[in-house]
Residue frames as a rotation matrix with the C-alpha (Angstrom) as fourth column:
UNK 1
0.574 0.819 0.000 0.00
0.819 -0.574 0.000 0.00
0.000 0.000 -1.000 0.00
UNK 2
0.029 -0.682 0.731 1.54
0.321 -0.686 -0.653 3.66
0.947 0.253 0.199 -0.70
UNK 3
0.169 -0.137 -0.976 2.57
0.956 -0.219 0.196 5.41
-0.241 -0.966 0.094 2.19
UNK 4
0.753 -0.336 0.567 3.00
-0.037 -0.881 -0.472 8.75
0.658 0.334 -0.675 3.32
UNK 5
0.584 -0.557 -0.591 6.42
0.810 0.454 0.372 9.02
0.061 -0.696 0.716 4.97
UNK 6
0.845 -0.065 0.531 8.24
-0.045 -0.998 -0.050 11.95
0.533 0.019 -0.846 6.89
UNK 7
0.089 -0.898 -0.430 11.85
0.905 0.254 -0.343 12.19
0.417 -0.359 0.835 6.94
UNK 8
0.961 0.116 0.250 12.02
-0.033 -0.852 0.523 15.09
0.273 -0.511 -0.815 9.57
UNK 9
0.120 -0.627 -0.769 15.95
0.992 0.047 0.116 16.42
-0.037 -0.777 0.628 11.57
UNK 10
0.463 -0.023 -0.886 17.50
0.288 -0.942 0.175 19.54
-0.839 -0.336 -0.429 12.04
UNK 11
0.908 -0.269 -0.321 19.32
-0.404 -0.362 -0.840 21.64
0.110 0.893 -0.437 8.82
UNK 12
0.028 -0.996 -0.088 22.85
-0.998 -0.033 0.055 20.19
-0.058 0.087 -0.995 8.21
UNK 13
-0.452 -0.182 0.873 21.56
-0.436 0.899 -0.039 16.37
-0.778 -0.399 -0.486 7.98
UNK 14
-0.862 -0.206 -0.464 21.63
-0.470 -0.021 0.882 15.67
-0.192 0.978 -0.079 4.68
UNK 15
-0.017 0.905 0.426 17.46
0.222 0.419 -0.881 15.29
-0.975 0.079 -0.208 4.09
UNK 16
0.416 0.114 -0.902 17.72
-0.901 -0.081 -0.426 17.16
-0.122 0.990 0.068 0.49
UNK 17
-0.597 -0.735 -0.321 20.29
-0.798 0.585 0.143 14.33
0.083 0.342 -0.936 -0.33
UNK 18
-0.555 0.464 0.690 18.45
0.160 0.874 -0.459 11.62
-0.816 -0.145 -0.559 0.77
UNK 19
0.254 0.967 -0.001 15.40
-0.179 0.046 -0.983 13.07
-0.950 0.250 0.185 -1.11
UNK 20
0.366 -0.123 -0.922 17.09
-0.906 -0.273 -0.323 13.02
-0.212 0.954 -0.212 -4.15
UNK 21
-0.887 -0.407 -0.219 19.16
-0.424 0.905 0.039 9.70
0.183 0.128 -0.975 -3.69
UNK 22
-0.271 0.890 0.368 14.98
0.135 0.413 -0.901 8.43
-0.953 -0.194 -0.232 -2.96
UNK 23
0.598 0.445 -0.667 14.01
-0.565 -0.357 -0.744 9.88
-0.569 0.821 0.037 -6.29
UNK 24
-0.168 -0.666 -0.727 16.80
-0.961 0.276 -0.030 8.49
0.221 0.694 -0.686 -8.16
UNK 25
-0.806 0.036 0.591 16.33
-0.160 0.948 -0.276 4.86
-0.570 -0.317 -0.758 -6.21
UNK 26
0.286 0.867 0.408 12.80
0.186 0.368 -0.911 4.88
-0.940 0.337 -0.056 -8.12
UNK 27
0.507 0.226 -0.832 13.64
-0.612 -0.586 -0.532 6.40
-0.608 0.778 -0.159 -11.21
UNK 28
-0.475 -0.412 -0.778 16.03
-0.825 0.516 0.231 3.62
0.306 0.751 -0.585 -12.21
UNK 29
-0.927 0.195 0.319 13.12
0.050 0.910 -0.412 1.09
-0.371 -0.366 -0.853 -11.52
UNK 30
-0.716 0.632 0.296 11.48
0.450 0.093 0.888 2.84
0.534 0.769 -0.351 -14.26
UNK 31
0.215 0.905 -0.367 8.76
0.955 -0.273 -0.115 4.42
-0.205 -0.326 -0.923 -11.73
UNK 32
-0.100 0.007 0.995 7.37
0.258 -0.966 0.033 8.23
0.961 0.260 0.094 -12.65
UNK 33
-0.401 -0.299 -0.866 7.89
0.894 -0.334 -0.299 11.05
-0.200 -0.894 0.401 -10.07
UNK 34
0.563 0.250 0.788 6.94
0.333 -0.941 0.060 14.37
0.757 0.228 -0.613 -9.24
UNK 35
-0.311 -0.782 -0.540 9.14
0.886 -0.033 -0.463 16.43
0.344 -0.623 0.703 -7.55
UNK 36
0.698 0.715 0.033 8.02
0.519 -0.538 0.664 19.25
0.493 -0.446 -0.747 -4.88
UNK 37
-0.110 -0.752 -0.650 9.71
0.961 0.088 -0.264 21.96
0.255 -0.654 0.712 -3.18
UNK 38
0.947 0.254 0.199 9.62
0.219 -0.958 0.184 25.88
0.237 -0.131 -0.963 -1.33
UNK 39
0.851 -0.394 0.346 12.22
-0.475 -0.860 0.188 27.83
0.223 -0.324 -0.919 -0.69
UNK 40
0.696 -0.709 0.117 15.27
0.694 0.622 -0.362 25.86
0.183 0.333 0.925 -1.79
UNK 41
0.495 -0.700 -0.515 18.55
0.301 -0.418 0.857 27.48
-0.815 -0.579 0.004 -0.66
UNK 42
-0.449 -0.873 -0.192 19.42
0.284 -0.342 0.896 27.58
-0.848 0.348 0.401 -4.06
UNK 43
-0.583 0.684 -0.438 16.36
-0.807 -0.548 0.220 29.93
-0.090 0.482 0.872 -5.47
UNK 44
0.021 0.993 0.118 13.06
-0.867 0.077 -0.493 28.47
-0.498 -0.092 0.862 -7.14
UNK 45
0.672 0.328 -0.664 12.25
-0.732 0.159 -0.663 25.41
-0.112 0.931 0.346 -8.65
UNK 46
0.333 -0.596 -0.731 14.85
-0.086 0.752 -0.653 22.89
0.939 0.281 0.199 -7.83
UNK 47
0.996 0.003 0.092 16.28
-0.078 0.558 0.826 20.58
-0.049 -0.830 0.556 -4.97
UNK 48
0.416 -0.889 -0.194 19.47
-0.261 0.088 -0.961 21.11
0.871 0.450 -0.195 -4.33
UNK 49
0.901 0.038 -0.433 21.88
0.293 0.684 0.669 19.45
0.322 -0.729 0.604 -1.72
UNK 50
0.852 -0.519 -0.068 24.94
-0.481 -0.828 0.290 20.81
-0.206 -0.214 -0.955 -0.04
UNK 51
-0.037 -0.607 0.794 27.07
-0.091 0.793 0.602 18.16
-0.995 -0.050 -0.084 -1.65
UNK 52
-0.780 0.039 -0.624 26.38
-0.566 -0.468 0.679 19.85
-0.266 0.883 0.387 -5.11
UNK 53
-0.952 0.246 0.184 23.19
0.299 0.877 0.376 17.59
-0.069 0.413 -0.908 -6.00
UNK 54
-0.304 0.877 -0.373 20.21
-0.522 -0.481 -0.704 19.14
-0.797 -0.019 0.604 -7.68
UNK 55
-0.849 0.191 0.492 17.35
0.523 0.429 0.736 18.56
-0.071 0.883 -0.464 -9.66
UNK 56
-0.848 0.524 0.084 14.64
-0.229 -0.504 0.833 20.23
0.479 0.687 0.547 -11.34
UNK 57
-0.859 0.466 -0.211 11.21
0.499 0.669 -0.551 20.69
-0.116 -0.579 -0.807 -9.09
UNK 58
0.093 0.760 0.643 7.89
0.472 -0.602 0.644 22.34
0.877 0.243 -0.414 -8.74
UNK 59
-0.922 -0.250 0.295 7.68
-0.044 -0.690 -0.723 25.44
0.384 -0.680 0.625 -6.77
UNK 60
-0.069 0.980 -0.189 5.15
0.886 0.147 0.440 24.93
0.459 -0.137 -0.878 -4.43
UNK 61
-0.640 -0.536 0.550 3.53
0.244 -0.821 -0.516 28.22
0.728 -0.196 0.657 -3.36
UNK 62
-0.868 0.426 0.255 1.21
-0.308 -0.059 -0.950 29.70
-0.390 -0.903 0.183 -0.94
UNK 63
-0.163 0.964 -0.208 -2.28
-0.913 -0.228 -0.339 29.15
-0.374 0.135 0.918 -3.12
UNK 64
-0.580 -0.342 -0.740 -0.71
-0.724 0.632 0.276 25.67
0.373 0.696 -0.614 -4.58
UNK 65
0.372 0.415 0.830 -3.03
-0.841 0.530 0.112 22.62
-0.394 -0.739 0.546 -4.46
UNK 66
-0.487 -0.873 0.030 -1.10
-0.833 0.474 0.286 19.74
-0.264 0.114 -0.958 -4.52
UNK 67
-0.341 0.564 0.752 -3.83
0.313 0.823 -0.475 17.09
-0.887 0.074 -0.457 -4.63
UNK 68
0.857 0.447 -0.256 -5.15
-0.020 -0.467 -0.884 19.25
-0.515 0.763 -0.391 -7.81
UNK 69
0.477 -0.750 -0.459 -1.36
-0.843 -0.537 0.001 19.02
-0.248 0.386 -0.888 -9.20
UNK 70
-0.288 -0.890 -0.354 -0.91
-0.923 0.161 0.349 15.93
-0.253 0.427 -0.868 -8.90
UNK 71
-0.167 0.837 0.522 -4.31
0.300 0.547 -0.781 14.18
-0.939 0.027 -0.342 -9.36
UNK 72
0.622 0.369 -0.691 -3.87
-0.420 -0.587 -0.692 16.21
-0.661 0.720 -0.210 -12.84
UNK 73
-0.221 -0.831 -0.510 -0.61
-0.975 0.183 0.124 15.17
-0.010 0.525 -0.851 -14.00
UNK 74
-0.788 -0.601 0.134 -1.51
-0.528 0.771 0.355 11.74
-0.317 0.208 -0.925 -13.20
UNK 75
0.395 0.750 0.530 -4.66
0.053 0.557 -0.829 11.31
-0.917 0.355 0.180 -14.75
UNK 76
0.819 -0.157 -0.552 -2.45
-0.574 -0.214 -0.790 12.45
0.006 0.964 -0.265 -18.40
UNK 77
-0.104 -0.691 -0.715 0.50
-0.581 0.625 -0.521 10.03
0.807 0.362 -0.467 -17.15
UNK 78
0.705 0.440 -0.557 0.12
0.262 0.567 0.781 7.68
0.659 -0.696 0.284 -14.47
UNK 79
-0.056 -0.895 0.443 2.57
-0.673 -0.294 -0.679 8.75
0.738 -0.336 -0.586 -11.34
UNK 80
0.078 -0.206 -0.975 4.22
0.147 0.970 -0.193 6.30
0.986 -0.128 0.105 -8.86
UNK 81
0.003 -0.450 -0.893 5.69
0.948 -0.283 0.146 8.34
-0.318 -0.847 0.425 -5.74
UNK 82
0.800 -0.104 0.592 5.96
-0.055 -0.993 -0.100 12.34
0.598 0.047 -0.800 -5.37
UNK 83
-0.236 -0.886 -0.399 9.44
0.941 -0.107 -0.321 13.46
0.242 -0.451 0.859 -3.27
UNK 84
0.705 0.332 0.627 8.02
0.180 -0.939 0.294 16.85
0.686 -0.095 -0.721 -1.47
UNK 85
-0.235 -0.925 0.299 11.39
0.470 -0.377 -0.798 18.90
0.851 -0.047 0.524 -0.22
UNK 86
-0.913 -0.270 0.307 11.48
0.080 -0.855 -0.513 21.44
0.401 -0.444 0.802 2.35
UNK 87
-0.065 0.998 -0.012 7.94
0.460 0.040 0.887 20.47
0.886 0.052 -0.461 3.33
UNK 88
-0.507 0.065 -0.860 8.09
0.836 -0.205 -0.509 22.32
-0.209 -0.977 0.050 6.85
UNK 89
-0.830 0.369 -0.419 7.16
-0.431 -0.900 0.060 25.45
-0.355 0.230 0.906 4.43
UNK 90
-0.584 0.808 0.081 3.93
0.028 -0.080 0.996 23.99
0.811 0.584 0.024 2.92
UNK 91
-0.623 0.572 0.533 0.84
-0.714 -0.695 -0.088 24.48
0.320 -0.435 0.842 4.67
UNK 92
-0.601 0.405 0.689 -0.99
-0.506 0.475 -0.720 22.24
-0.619 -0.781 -0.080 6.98
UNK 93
0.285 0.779 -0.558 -3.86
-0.739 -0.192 -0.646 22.42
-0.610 0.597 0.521 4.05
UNK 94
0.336 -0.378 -0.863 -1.36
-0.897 0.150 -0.415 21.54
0.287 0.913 -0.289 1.29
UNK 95
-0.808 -0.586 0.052 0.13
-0.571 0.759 -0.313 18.40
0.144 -0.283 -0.948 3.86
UNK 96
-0.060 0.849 0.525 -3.80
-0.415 0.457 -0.787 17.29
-0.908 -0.265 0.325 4.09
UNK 97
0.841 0.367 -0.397 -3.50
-0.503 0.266 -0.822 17.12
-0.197 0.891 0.408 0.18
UNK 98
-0.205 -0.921 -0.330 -0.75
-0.960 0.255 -0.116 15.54
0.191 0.294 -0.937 0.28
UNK 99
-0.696 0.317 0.644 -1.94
-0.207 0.771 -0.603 12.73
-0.687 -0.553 -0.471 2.68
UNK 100
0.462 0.842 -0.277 -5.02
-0.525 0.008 -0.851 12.49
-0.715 0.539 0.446 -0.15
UNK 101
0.307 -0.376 -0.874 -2.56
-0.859 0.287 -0.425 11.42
0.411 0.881 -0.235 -2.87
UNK 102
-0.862 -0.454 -0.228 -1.71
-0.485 0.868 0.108 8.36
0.149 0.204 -0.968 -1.21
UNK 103
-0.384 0.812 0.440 -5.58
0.379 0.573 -0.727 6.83
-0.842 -0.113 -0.528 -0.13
UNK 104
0.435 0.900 -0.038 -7.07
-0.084 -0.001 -0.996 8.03
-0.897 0.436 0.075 -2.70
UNK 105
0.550 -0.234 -0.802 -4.38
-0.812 -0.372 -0.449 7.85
-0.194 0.898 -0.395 -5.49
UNK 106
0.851 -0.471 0.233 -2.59
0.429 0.879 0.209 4.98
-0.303 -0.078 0.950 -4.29
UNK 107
0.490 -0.803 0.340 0.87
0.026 -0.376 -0.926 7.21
0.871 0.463 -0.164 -4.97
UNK 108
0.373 -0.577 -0.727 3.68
0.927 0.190 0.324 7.03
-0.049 -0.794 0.605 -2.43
UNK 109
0.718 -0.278 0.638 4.46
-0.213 -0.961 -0.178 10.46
0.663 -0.008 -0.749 -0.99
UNK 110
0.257 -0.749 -0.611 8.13
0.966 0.225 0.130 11.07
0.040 -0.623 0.781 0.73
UNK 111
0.768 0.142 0.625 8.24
0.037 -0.983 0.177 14.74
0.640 -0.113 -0.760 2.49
UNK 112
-0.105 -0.954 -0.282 11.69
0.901 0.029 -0.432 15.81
0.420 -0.300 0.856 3.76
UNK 113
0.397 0.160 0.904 11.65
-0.053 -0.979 0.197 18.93
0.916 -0.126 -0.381 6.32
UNK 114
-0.818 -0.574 0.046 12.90
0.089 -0.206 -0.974 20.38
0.568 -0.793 0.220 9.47
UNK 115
-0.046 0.902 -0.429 10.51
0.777 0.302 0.552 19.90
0.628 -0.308 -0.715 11.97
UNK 116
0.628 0.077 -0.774 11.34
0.487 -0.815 0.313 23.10
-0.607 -0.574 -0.550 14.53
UNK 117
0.596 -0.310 0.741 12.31
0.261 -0.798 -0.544 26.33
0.760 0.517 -0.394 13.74
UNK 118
-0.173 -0.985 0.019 14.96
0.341 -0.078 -0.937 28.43
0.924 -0.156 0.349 15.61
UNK 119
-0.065 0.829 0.555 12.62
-0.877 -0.313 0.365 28.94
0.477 -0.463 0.747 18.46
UNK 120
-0.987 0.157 0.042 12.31
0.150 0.978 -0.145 24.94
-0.064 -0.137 -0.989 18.89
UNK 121
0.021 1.000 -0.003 8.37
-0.527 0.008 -0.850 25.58
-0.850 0.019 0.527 17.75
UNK 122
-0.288 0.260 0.922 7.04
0.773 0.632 0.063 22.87
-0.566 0.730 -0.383 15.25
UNK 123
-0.910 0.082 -0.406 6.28
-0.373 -0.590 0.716 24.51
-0.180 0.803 0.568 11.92
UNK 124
0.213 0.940 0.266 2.68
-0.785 0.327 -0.525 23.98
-0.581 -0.097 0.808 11.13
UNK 125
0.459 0.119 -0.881 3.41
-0.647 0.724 -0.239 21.88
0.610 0.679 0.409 7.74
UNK 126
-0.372 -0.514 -0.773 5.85
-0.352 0.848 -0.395 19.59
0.859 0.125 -0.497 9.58
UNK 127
-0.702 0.456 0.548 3.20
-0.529 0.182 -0.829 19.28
-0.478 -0.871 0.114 12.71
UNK 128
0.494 0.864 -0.099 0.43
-0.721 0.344 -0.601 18.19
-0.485 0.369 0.793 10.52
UNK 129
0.103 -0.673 -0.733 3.24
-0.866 0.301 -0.398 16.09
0.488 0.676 -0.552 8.92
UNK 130
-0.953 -0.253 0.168 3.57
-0.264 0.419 -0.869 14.37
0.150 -0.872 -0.466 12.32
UNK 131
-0.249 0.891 0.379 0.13
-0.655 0.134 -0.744 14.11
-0.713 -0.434 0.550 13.11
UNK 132
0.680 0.730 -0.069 -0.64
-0.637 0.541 -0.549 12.21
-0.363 0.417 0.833 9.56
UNK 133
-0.145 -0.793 -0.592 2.53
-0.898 0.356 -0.257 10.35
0.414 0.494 -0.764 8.33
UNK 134
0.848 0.430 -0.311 2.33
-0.201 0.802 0.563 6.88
0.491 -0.415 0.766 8.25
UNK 135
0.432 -0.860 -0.273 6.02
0.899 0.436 0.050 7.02
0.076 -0.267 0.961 9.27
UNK 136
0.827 -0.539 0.162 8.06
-0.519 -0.841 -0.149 9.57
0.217 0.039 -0.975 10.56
UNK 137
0.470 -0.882 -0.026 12.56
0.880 0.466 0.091 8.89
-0.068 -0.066 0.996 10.27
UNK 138
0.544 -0.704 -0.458 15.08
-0.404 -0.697 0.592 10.75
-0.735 -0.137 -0.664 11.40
UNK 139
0.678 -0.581 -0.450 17.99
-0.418 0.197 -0.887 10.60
0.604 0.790 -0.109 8.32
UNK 140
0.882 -0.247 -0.402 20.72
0.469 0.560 0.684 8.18
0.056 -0.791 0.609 9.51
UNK 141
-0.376 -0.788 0.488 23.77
0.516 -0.615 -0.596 11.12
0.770 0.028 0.638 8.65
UNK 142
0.283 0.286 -0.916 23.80
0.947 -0.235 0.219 12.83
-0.153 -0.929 -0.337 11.90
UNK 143
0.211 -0.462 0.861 24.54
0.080 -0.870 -0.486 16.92
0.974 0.171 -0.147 12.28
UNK 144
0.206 -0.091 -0.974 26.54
0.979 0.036 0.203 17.99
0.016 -0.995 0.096 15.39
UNK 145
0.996 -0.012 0.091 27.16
-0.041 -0.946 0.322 20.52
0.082 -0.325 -0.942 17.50
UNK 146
0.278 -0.909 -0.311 30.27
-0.466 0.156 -0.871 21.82
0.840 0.387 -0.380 17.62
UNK 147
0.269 -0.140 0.953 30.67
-0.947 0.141 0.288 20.14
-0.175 -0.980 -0.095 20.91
UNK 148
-0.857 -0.075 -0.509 30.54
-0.269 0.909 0.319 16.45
0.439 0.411 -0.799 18.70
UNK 149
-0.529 0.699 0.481 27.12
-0.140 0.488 -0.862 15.99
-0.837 -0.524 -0.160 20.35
UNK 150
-0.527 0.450 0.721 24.23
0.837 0.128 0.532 15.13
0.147 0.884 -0.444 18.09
UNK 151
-0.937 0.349 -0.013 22.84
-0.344 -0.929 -0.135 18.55
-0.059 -0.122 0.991 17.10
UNK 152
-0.428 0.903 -0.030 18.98
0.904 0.428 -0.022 18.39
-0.007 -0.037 -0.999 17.73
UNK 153
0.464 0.556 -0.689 18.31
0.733 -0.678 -0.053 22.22
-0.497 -0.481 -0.723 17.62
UNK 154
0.434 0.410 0.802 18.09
0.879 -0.387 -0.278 24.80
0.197 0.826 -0.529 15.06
UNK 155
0.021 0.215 -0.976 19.92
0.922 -0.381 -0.064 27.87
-0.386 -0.899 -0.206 15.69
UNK 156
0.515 0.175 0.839 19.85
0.842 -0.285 -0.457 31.68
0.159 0.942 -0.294 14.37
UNK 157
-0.014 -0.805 -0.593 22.22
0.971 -0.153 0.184 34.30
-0.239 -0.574 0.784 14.59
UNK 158
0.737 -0.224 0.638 21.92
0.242 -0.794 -0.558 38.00
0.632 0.565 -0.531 13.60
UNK 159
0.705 -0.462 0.538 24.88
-0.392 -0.886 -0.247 39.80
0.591 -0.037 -0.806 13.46
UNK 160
-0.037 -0.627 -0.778 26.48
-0.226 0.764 -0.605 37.03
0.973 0.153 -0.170 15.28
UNK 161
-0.835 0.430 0.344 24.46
-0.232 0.292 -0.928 36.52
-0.499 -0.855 -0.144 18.41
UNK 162
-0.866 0.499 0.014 22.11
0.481 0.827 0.291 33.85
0.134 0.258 -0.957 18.74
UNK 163
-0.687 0.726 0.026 18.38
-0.708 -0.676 0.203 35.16
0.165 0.122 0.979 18.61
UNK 164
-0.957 0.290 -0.024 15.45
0.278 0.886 -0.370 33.28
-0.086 -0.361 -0.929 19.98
UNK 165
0.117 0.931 -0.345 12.65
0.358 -0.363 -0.860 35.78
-0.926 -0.023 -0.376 18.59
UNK 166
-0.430 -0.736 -0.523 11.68
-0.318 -0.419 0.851 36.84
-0.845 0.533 -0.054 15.14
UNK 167
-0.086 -0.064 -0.994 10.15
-0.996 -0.032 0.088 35.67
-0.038 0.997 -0.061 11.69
UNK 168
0.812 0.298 0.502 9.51
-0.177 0.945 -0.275 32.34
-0.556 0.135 0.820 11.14
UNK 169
0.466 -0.200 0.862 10.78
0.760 0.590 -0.274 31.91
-0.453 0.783 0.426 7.98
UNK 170
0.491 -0.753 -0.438 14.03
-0.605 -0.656 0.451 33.35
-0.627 0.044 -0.778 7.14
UNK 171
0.955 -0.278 -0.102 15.46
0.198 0.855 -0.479 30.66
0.220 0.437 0.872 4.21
UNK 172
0.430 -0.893 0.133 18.92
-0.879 -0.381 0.286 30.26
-0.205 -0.240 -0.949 5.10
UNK 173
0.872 0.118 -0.475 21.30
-0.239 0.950 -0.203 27.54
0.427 0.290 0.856 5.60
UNK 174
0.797 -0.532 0.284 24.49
-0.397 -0.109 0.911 26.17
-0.454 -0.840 -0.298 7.25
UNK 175
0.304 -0.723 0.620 28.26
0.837 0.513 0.189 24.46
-0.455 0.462 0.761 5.84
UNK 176
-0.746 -0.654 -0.122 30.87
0.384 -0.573 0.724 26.52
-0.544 0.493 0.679 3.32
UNK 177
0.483 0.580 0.656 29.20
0.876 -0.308 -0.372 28.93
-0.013 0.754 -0.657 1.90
UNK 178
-0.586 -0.603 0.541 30.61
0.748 -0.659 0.075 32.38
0.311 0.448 0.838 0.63
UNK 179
-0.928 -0.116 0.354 29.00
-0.091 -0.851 -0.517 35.28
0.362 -0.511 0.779 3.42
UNK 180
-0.675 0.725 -0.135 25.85
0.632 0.475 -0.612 35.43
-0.380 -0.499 -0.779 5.01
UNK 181
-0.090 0.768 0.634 22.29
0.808 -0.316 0.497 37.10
0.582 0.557 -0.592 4.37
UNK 182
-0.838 -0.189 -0.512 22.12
0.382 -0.874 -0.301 40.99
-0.391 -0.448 0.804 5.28
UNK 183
-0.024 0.913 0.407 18.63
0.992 -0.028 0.123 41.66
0.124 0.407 -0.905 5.63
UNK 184
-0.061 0.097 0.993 19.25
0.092 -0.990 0.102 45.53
0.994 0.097 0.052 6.03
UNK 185
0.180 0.388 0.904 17.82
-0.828 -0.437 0.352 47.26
0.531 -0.812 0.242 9.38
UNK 186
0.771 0.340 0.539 17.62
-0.636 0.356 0.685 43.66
0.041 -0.870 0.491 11.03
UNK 187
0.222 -0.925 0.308 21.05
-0.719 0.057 0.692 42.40
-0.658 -0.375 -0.653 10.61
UNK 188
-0.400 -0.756 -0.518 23.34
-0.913 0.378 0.153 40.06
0.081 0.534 -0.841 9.28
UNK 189
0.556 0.632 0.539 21.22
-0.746 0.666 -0.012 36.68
-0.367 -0.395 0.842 9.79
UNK 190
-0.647 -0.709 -0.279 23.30
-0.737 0.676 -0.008 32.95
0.194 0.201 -0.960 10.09
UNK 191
0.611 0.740 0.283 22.39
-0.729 0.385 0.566 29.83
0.309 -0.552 0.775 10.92
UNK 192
-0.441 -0.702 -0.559 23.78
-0.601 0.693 -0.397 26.66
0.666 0.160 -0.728 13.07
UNK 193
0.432 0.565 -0.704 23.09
-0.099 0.805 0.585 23.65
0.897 -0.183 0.403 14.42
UNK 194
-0.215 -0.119 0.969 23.11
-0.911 -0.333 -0.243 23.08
0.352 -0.935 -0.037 18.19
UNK 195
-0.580 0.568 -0.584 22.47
0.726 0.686 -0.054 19.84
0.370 -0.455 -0.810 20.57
UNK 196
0.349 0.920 0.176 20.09
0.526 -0.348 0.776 21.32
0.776 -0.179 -0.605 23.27
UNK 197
0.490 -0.183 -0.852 21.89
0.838 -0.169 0.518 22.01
-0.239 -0.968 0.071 26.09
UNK 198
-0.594 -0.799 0.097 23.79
0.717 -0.470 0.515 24.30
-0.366 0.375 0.852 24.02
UNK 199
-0.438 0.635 0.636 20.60
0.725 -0.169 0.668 25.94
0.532 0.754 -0.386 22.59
UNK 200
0.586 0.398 -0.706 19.36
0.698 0.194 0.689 26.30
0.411 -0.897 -0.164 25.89
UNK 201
-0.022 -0.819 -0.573 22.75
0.738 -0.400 0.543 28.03
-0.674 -0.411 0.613 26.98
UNK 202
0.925 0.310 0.221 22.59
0.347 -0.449 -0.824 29.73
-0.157 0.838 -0.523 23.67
UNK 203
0.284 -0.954 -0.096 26.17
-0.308 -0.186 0.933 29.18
-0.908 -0.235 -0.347 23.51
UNK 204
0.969 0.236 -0.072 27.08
-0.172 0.437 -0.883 28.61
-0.176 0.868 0.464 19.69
UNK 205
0.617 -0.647 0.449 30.43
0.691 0.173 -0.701 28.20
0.376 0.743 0.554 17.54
UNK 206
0.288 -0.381 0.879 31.54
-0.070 -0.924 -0.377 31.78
0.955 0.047 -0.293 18.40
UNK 207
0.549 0.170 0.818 30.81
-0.582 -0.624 0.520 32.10
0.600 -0.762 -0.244 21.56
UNK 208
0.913 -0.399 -0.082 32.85
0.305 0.536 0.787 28.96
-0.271 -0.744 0.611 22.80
UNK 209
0.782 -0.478 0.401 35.53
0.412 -0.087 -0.907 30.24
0.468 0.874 0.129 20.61
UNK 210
0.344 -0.173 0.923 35.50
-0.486 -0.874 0.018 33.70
0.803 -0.455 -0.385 22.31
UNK 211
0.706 0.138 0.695 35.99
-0.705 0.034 0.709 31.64
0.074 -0.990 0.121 25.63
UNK 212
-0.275 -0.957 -0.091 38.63
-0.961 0.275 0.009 29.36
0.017 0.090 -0.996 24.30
UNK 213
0.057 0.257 0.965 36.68
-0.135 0.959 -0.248 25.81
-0.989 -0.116 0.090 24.94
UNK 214
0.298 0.166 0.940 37.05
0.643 0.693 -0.327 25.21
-0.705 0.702 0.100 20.47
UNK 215
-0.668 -0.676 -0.312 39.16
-0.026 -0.399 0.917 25.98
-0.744 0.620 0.249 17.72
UNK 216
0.489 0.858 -0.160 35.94
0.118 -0.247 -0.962 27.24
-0.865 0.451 -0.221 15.48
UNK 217
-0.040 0.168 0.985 36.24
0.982 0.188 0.007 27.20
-0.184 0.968 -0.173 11.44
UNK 218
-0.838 0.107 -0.535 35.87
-0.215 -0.966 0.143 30.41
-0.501 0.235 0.833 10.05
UNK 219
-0.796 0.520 -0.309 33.04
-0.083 0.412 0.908 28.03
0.599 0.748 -0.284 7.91
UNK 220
-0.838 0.393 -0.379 31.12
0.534 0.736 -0.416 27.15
0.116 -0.551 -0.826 10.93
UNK 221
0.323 0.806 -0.496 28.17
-0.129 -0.481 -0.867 30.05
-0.938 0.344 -0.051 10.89
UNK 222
-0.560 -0.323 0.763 26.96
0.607 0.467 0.643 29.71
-0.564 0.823 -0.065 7.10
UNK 223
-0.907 0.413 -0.075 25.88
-0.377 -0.723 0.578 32.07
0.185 0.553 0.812 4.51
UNK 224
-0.066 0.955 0.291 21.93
0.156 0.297 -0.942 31.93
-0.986 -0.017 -0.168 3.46
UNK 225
-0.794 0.298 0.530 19.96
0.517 -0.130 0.846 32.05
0.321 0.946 -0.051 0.38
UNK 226
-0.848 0.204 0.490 17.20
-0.103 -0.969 0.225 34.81
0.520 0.140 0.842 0.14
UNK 227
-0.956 0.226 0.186 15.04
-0.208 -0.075 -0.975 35.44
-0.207 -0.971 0.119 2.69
UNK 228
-0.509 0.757 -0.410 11.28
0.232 0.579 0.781 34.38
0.829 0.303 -0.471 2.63
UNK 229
-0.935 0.170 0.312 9.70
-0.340 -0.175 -0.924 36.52
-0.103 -0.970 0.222 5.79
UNK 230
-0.319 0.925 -0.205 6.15
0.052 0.233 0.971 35.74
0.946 0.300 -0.122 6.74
């Protein structure tokens, strides 16, 4: 029977990758796909992985109905499985139509997202994600903190202090990237991955630096890709 399944961790744990190395696992077994995504780190319209791996997706936006997208496409070709990205941005709504496309289409849906934001609040899409998934997995590539713990916690920096209020949705992102996102008036904006206790402490990268407990990267806060307030 299709399933809906929700690979859910924190940003730096290679879920784009997976989603793609899922897509590709069907595609050479000859099954059809559709590929979903919002606010990709590397602009509209495509899945892309910090290990250089992209492909070509649909931009889902705010008014998109996914059951109507892909209850369309597959009455003109038949579709096997859908691969919805970044699904913490879709909308509760849009994860109800999702959950439609497998009972009533018989299509296998795999939704890849960060379940909290930098806050540690659940995003609606990846709550309702939880609430209907026949399966939620954690990816088995772990992100840490810089401590070597397993990071479990989102974190956001403006201007290089950690920030625990703010925007939802800020698209950003973490690893080598080439400066960060300077939203004007409200600052320089990073992100990094934290265990909890560290979150909690709101001690990051820098700050243990500053204090001598870790020889910090200059890589370790990471540019962004273009913001997405709401």
């Amino acid at each position: 029977m299709a399933e809906l399944v929700f690979f859910s961790g924190t940003m730096d744990c290679g879920k784009s990758t997976l989603a793609l190395q899922v897509d590709h696992n069907h595609r050479v077994q000859g099954r059809q796909g559709l590929l979903f995504t919002r606010f990709d780190r590397s602009g509209e319209a495509v899945i892309s992985s910090r290990i250089g791996l992209a492909r070509p997706a649909l931009e889902v936006a705010e008014d998109t109905d996914l059951w109507h997208e892909v209850s369309r496409r597959h009455r003109e070709r038949p579709v096997d499985y859908v691969v919805a990205d970044e699904a913490q941005f879709f909308s509760p709504e849009q994860v109800e139509q999702l959950a439609r496309v497998v009972d009533d289409l018989g299509v296998d849906v795999f939704a890849f997202g960060i379940t909290s934001d930098f806050r540690t609040r659940l995003f609606p899409g990846s709550a309702r994600l939880v609430e209907l998934a026949d399966r939620v997995q954690v990816p088995q590539v772990e992100a840490l903190c810089w401590c070597g713990a397993r990071a479990t916690h989102n974190a956001r920096t403006v201007d290089g202090a950690m920030v625990v209020a703010g925007e939802q949705v800020v698209v950003g992102d973490v690893g080598e990237r080439e400066g960060t996102l300077d939203v004007g008036p409200v600052g320089t904006i990073a992100y990094e991955v934290l265990c909890r206790r560290h979150h909690v402490r709101r001690e990051t990268a820098a700050v243990a630096a500053a204090r001598g407990e870790v020889d910090v990267r200059a890589d370790v806060s990471a540019g962004s890709a273009p913001a997405a307030p709401r």
